[in-house]
Backbone as JSON Lines, residues from 0, in Angstrom:
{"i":0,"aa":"X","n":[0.84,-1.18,0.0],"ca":[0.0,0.0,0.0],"c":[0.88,1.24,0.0]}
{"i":1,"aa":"X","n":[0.85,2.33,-0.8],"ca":[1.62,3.38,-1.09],"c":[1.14,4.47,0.27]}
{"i":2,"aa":"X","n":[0.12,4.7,0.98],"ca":[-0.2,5.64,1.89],"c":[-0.74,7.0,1.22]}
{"i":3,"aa":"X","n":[-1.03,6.3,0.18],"ca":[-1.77,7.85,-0.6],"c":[-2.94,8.19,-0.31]}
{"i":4,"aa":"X","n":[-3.28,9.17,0.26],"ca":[-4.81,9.01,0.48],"c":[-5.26,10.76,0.38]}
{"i":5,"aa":"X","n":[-6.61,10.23,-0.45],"ca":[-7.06,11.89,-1.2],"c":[-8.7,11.58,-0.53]}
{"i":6,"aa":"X","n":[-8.79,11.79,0.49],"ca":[-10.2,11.78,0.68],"c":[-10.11,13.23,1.94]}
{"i":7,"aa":"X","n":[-11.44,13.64,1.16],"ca":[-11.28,14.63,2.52],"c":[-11.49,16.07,1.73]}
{"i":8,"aa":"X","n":[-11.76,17.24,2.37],"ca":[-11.44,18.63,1.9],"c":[-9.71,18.59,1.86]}
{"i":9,"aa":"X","n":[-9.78,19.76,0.77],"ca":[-8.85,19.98,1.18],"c":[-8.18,20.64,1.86]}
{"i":10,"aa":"X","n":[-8.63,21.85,2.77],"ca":[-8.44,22.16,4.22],"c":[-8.4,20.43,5.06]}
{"i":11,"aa":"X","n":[-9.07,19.78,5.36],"ca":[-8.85,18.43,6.0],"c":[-7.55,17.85,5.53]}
{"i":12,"aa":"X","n":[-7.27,18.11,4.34],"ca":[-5.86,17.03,3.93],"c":[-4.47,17.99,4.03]}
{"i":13,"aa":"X","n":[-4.73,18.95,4.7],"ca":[-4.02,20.22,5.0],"c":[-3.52,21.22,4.13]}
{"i":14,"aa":"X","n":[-4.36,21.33,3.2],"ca":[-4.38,22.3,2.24],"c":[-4.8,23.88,2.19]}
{"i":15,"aa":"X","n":[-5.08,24.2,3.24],"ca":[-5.86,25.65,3.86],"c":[-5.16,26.58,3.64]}
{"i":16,"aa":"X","n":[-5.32,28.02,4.01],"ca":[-5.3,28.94,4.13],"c":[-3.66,29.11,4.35]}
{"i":17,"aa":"X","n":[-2.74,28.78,4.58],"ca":[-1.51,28.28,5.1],"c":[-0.6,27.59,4.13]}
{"i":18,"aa":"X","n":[-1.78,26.9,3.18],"ca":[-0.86,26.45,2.47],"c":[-0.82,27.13,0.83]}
{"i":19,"aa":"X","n":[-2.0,27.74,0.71],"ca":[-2.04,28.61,-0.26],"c":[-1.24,29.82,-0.14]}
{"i":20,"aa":"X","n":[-0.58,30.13,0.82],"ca":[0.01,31.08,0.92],"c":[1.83,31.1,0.85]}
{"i":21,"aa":"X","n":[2.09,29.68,1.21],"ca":[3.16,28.89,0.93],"c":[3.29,28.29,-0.46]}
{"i":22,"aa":"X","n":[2.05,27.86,-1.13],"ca":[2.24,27.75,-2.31],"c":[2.51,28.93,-3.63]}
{"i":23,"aa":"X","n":[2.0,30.33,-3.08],"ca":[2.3,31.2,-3.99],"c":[3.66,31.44,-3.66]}
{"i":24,"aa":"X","n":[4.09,31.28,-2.44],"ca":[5.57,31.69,-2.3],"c":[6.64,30.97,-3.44]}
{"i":25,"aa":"X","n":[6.21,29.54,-3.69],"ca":[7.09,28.38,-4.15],"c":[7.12,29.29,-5.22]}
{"i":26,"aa":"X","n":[5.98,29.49,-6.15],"ca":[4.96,29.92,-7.7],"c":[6.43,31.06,-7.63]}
{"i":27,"aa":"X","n":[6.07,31.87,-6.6],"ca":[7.13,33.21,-7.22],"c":[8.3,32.63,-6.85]}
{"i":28,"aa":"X","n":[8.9,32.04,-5.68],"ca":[10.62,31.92,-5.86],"c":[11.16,31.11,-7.52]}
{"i":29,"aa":"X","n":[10.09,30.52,-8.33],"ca":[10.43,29.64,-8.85],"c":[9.88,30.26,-10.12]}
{"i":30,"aa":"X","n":[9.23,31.78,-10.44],"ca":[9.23,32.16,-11.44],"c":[8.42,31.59,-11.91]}
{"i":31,"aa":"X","n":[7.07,31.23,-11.28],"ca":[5.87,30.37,-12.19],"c":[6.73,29.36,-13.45]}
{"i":32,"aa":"X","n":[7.63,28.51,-13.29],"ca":[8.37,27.98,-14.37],"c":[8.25,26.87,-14.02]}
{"i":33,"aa":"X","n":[7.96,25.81,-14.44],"ca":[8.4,23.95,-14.03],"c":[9.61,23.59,-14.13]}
{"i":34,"aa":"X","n":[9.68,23.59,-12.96],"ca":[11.08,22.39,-12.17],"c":[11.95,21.91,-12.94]}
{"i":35,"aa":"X","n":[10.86,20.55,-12.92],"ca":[11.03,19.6,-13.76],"c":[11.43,19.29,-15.36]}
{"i":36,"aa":"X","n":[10.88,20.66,-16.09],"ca":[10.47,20.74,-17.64],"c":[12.17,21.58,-17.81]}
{"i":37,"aa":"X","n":[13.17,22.6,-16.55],"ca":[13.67,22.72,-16.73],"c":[15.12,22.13,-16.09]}
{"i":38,"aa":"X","n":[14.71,21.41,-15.58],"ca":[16.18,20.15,-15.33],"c":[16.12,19.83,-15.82]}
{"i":39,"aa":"X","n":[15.21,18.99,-17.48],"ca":[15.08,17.93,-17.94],"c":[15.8,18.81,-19.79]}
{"i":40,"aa":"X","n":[15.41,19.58,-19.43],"ca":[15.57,20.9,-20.81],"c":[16.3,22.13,-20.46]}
{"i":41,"aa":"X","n":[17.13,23.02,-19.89],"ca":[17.05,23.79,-19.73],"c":[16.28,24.87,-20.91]}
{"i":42,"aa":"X","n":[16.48,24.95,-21.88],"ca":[15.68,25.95,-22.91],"c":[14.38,25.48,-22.57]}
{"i":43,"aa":"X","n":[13.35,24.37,-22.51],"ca":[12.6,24.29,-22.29],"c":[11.35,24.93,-21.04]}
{"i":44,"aa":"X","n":[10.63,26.41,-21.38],"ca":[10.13,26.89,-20.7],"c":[8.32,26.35,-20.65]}
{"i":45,"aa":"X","n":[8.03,26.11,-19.46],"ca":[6.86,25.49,-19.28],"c":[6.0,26.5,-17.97]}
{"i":46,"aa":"X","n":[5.13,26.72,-17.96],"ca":[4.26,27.26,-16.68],"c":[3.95,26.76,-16.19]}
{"i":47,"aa":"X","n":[4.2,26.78,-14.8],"ca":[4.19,25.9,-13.71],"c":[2.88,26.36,-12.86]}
{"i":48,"aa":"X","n":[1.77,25.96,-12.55],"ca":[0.56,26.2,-12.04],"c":[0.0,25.53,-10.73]}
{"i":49,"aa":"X","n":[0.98,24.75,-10.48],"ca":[1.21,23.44,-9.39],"c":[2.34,23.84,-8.36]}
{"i":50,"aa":"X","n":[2.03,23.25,-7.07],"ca":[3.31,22.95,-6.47],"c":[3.33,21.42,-6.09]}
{"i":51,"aa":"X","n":[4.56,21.19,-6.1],"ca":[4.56,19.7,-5.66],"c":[5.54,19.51,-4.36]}
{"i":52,"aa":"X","n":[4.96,18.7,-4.21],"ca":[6.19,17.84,-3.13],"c":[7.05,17.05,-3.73]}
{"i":53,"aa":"X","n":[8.65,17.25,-3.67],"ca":[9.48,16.59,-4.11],"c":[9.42,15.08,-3.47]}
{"i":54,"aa":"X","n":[9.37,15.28,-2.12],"ca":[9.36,13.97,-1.83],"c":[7.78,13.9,-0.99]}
{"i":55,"aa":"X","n":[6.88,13.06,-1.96],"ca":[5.56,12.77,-1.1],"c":[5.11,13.08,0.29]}
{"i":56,"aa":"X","n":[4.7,13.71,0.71],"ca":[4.13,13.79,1.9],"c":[3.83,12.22,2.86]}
{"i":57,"aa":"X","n":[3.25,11.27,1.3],"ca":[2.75,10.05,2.05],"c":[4.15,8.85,2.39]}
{"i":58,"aa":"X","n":[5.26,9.7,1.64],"ca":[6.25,8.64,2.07],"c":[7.44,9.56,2.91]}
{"i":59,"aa":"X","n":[6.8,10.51,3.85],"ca":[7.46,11.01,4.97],"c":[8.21,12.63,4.44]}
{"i":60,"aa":"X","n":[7.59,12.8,3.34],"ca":[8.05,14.46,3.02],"c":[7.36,15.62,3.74]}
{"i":61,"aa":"X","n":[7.63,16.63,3.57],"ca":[6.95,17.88,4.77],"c":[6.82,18.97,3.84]}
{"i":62,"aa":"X","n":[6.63,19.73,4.38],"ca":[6.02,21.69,3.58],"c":[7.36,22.21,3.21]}
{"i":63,"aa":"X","n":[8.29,21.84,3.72],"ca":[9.42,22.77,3.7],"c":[9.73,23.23,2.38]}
{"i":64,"aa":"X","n":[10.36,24.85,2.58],"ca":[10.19,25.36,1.31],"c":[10.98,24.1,0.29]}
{"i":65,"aa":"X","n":[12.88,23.53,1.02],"ca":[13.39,23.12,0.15],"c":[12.98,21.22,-0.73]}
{"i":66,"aa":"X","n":[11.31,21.47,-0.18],"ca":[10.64,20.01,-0.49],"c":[9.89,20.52,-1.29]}
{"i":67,"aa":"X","n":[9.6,21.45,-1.77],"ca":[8.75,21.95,-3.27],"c":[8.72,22.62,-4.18]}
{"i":68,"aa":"X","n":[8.41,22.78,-5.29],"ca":[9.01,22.88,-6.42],"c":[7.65,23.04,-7.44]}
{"i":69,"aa":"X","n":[7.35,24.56,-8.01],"ca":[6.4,24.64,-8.58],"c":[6.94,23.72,-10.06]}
{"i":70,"aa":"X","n":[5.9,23.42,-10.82],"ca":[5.23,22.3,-11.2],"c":[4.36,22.14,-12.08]}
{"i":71,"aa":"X","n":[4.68,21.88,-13.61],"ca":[3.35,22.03,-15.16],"c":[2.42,21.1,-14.64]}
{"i":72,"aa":"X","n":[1.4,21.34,-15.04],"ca":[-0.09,19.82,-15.28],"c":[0.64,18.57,-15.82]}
{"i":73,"aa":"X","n":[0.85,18.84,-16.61],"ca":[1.38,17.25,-17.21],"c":[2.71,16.89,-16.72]}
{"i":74,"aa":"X","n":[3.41,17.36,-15.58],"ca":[4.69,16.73,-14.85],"c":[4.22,16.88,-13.89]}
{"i":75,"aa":"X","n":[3.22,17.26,-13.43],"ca":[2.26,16.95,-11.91],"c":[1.79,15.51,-11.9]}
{"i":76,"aa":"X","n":[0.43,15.57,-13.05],"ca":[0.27,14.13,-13.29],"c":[0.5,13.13,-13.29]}
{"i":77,"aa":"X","n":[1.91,13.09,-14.1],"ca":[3.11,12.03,-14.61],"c":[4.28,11.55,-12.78]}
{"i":78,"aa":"X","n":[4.2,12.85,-12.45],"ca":[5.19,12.14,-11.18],"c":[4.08,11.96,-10.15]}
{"i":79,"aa":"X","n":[2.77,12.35,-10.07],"ca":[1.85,11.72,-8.9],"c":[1.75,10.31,-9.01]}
{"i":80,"aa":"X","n":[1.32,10.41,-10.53],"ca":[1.08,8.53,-10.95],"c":[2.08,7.87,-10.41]}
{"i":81,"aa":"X","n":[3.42,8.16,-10.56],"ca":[5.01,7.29,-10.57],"c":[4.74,7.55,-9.03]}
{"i":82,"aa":"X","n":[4.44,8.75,-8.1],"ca":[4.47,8.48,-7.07],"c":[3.63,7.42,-5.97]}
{"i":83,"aa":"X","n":[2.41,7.31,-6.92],"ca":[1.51,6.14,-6.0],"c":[1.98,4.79,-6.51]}
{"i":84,"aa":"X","n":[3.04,5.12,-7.48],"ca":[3.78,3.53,-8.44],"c":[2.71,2.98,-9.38]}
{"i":85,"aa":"X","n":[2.01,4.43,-10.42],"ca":[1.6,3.84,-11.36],"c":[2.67,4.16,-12.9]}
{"i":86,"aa":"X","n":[2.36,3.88,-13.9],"ca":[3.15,4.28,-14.62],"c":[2.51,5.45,-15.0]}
{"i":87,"aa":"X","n":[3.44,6.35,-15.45],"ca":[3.35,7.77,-15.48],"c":[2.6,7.63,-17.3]}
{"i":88,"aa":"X","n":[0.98,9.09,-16.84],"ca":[0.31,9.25,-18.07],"c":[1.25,10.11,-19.11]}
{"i":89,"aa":"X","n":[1.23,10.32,-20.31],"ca":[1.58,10.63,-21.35],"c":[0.36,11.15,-22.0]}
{"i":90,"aa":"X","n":[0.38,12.77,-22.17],"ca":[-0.69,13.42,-22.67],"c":[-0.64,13.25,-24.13]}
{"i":91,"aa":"X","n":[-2.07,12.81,-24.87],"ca":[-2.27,12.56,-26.19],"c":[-1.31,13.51,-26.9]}
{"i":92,"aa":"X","n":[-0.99,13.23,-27.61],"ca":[-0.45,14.04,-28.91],"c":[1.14,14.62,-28.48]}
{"i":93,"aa":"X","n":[1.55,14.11,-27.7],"ca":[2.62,14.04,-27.17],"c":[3.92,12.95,-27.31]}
{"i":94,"aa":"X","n":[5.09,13.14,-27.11],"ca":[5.96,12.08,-27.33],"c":[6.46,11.77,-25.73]}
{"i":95,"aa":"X","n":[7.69,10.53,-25.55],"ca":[7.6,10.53,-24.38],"c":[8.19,11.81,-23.61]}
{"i":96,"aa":"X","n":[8.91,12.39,-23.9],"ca":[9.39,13.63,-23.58],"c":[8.79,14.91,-23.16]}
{"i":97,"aa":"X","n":[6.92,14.63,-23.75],"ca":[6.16,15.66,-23.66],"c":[6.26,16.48,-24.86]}
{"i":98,"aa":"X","n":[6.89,16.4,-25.28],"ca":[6.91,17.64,-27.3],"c":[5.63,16.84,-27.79]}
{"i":99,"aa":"X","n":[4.91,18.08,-28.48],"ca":[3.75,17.42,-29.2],"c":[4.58,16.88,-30.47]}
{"i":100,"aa":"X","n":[3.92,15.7,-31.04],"ca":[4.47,14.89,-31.96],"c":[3.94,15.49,-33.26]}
{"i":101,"aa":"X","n":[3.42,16.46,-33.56],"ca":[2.95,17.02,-34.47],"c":[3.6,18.27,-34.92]}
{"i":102,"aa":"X","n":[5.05,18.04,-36.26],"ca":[5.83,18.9,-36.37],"c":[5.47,20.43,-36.48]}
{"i":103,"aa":"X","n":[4.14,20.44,-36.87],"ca":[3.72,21.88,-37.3],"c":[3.01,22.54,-36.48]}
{"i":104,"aa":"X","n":[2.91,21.99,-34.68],"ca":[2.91,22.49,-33.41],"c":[3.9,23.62,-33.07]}
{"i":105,"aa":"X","n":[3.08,24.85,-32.94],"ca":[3.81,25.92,-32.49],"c":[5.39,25.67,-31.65]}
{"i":106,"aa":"X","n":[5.17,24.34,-30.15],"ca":[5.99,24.05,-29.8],"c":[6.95,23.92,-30.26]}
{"i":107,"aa":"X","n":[6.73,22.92,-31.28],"ca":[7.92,22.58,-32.41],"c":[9.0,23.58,-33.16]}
{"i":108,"aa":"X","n":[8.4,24.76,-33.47],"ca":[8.95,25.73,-34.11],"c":[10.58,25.78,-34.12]}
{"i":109,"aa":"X","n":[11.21,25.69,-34.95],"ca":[12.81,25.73,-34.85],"c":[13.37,24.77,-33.97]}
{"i":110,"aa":"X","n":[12.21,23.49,-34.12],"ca":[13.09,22.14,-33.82],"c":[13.11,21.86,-32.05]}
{"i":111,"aa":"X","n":[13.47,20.56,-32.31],"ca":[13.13,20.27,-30.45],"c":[14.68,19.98,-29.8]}
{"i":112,"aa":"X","n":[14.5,20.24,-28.85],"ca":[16.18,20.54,-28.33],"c":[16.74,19.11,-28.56]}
C-alpha cells in the first residue's frame, strides 16, 4: 500500500489557508516555471501552475520550502502517478518527452532541443 490518500477537503488534507500562501511563495521563488520541464531541458520553458512535493508527503516528506518545487499539469500528473507507483500518463499528442508529436505544433517551431 503506497499511503496515498485523497479523501477529505482539502483544508482536511491540509491544504488551507496556510498552504495557499506557501504555495504562492514556491509559484514566485520559482518564477511560475516547471522544475522539472527545466532540469530535464534547460531551454525548455513550461508554466508551472502546481506545487509539488518533491518527496511525497505520504512517504514522509513535509512543507518545507526546500521540499517543493512549482510544477506544469502534465509533470504533476506524470510524477503523482510514478508516485503512488503507477506508470506515469503521457498526454495525447505528445511524445515521451512531452513535445507534441505534431511537427507543425507551435511548440515545435525551430526544432526540439
Amino acid at each position: 500500500m503506497s499511503g496515498w490518500k485523497h479523501a477529505g477537503s482539502t483544508t482536511e488534507r491540509g491544504y488551507g489557508a496556510a498552504w495557499q500562501k506557501l504555495r504562492e511563495r514556491i509559484l514566485k521563488r520559482d518564477n511560475y516555471l516547471c522544475q522539472p520541464c527545466l532540469a530535464a531541458t534547460p531551454s525548455r520553458v513550461t508554466v508551472a501552475r502546481q506545487v509539488d512535493h518533491k518527496k511525497p508527503k505520504a512517504k514522509g516528506g513535509d512543507d518545507s520550502e526546500d521540499n517543493l518545487q512549482a510544477i506544469c499539469d502534465p509533470c504533476h500528473l506524470a510524477k503523482s502517478a510514478e508516485d503512488r507507483g503507477h506508470s506515469a500518463p503521457r498526454p495525447k499528442g505528445c511524445d515521451l518527452s512531452g513535445w507534441p508529436t505534431d511537427d507543425g505544433h507551435g511548440w515545435n517551431k525551430g526544432g526540439r532541443p
